[in-house]
C-alpha positions as CSV (number, residue, x, y, z in Angstrom):
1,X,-3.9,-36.3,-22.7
2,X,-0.3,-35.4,-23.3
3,X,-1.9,-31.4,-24.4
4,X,-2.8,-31.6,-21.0
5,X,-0.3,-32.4,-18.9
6,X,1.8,-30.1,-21.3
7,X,3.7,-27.3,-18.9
8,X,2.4,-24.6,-21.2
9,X,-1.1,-25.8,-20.2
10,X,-3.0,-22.7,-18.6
11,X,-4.7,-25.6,-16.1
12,X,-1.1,-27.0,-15.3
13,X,0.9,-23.5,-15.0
14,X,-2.3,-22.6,-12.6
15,X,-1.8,-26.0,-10.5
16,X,2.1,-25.4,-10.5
17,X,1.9,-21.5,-9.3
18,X,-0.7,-22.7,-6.4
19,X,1.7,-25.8,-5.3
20,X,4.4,-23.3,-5.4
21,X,2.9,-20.9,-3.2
22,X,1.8,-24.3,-0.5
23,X,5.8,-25.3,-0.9
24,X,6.8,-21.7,0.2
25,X,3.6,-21.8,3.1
26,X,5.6,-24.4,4.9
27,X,9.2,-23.3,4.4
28,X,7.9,-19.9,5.7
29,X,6.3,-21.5,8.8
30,X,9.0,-23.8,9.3
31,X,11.4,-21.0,9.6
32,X,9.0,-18.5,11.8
33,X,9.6,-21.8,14.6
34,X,12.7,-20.3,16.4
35,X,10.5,-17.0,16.5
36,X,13.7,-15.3,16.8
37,X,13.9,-16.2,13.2
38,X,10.5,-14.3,12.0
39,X,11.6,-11.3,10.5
40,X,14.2,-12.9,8.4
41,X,11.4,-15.4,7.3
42,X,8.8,-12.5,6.7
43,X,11.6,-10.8,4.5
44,X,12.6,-14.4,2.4
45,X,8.5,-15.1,2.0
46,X,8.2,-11.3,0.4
47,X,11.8,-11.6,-1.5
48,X,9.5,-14.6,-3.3
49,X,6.2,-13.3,-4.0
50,X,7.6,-9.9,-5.3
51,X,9.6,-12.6,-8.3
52,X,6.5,-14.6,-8.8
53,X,4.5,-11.2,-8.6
54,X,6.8,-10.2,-11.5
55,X,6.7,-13.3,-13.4
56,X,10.4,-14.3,-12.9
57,X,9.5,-18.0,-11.8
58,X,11.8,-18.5,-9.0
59,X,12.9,-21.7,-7.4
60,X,11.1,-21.4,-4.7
61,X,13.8,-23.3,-2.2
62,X,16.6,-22.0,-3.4
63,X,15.6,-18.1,-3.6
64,X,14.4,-18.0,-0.2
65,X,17.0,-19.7,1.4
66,X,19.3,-17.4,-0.1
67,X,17.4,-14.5,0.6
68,X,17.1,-15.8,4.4
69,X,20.5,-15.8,5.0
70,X,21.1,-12.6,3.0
71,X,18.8,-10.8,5.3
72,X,19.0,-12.7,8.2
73,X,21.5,-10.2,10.4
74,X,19.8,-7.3,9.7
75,X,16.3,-8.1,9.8
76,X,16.4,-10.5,13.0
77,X,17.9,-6.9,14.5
78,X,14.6,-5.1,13.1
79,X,12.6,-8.3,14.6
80,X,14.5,-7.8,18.1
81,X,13.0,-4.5,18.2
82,X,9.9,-5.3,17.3
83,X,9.1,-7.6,20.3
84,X,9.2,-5.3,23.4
85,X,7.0,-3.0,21.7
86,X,4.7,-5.9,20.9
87,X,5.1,-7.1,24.6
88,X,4.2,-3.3,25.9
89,X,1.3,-3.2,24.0
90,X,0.1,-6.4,24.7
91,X,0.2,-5.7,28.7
92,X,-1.0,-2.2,28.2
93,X,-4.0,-3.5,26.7
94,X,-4.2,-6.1,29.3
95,X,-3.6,-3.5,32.4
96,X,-6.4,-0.8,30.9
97,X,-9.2,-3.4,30.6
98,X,-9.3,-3.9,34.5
99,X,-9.2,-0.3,34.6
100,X,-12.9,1.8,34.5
101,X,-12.0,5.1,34.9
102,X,-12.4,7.9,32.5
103,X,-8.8,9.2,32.3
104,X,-8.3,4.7,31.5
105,X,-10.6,5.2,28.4
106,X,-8.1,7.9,27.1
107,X,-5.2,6.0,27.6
108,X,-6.9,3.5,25.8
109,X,-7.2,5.4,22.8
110,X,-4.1,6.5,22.9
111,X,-3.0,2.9,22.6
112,X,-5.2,2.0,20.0
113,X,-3.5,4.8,17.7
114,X,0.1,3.8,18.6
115,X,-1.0,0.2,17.6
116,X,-2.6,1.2,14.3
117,X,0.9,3.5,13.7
118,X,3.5,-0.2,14.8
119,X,1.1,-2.2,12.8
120,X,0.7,0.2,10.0
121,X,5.1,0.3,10.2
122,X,5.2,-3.6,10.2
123,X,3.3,-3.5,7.0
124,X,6.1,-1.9,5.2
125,X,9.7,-2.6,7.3
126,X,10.1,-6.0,6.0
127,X,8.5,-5.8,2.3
128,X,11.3,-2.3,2.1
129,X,14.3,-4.9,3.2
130,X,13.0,-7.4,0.6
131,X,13.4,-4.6,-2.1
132,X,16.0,-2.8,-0.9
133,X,19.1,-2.4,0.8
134,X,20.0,0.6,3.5
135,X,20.6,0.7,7.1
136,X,18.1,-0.4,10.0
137,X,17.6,3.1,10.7
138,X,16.6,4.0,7.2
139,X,14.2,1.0,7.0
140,X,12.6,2.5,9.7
141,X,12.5,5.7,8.5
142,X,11.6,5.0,5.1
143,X,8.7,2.6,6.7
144,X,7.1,5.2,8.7
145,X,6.9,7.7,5.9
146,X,6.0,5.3,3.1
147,X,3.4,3.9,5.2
148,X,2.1,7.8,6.0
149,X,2.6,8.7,2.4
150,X,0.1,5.7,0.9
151,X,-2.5,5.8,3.2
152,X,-5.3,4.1,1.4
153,X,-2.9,1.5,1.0
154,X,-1.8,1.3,4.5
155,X,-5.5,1.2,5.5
156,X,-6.1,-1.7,2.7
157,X,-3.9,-3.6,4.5
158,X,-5.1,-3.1,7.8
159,X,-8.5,-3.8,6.6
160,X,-7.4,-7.0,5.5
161,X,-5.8,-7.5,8.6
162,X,-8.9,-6.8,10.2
163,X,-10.8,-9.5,8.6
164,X,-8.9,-12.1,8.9
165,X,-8.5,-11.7,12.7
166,X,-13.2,-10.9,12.7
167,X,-12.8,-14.6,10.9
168,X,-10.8,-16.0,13.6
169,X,-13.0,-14.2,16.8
170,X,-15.9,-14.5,14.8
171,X,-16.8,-18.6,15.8
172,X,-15.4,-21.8,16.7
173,X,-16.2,-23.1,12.5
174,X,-14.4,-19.4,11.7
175,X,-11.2,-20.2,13.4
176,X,-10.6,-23.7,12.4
177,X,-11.1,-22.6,8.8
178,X,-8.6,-19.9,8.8
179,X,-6.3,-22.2,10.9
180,X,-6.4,-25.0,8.3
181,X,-5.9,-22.0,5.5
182,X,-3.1,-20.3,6.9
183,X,-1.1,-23.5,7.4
184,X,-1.8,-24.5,3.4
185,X,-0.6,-21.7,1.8
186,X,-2.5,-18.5,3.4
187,X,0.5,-16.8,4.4
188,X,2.1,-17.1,0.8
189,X,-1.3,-16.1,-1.0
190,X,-1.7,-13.0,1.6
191,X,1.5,-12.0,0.6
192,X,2.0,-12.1,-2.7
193,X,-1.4,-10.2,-2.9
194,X,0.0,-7.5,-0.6
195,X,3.4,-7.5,-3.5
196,X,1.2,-6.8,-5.8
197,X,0.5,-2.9,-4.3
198,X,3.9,-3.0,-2.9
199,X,5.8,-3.0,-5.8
200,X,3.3,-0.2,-7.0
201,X,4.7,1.4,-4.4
202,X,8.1,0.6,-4.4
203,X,8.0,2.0,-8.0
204,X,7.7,5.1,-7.3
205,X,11.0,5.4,-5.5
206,X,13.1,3.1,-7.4
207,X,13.5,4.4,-10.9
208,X,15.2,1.6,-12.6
209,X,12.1,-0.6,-11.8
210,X,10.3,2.3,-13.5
211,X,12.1,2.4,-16.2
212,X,11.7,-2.1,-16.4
């Protein structure tokens, strides 16, 4: 009995790592409440999973807090400009569904690829200001063409994306499923799969993590 309760137990380190990722679930939520908050909090939750991604064993608490408020000037700017474009999006899809003319339907698709392109850029602004530090303009920059430049990533995550919201449209059973998920710890697990091909990435263009 005391072999099993021992911390190098495989069963208990397994237990600990998934209470660990519940525990950072709700500090992530909590601090997405303001809204005006999210980016920061998106930016603290990937500051986590790329340590527990890379075995360090953070304190969960403590490392995201830190990271919060290290991040929180810059990345509540990148947030700031995320939200009209979100808003214009949102109300051009809303506008072009009462439309039924032909010229609509290309508008429409026009849409649809500068939403695939902002989502595909969301993907990467706040996992790059995670990892590391430049101006807002460069995290911009260095989004767009990272998320260009790994494509089959970008559309890995977009795929995942994709089936996550199918689950939520799909039924009534769907939604409350992913809804009870995502407030136990399916933000945390999402991303600390998603660190995994980011710091494959991120590799690439940081040498001292390829020479670690």
């Amino acid at each position: 009995m005391n072999q099993f309760f021992n911390a190098d137990n495989p069963v208990i380190d397994f237990l600990q790592k998934i209470a660990n990722l519940v525990i950072l679930n709700v500090i992530f939520l909590i601090s997405c409440i303001p809204v005006i908050t999210i980016g920061a909090a998106i930016t603290s939750l990937y500051t986590v999973v790329f340590q527990i991604a890379k075995l360090e064993d953070p304190y969960i608490w403590k490392n995201y807090w830190h990271a919060f408020r290290r991040n929180f000037r810059q990345c509540t700017l990148i947030w700031l400009t995320c939200i009209p474009v979100i808003a214009l999006l949102v109300f051009d899809f809303l506008f072009l569904q009462m439309q039924t003319t032909k010229f609509s339907s290309y508008v429409q698709m026009a849409v649809w690829m500068v939403t695939f392109l902002f989502v595909s850029v969301f993907h990467y602004i706040f996992p790059i200001a995670a990892h590391f530090i430049c101006t807002i303009k460069q995290y911009w920059k260095n989004a767009l063409l990272m998320c260009l430049a790994h494509l089959p990533y970008t559309l890995l995550f977009l795929a995942m994306d994709g089936l996550i919201v199918y689950a939520c449209l799909h039924s009534v059973q769907t939604l409350g499923v992913t809804f009870m998920i995502s407030l136990i710890c399916g933000f945390s697990c999402i991303a600390l799969l998603k660190s995994f091909v980011f710091l494959r990435i991120f590799r690439i263009y940081d040498p001292k993590q390829e020479e670690n």
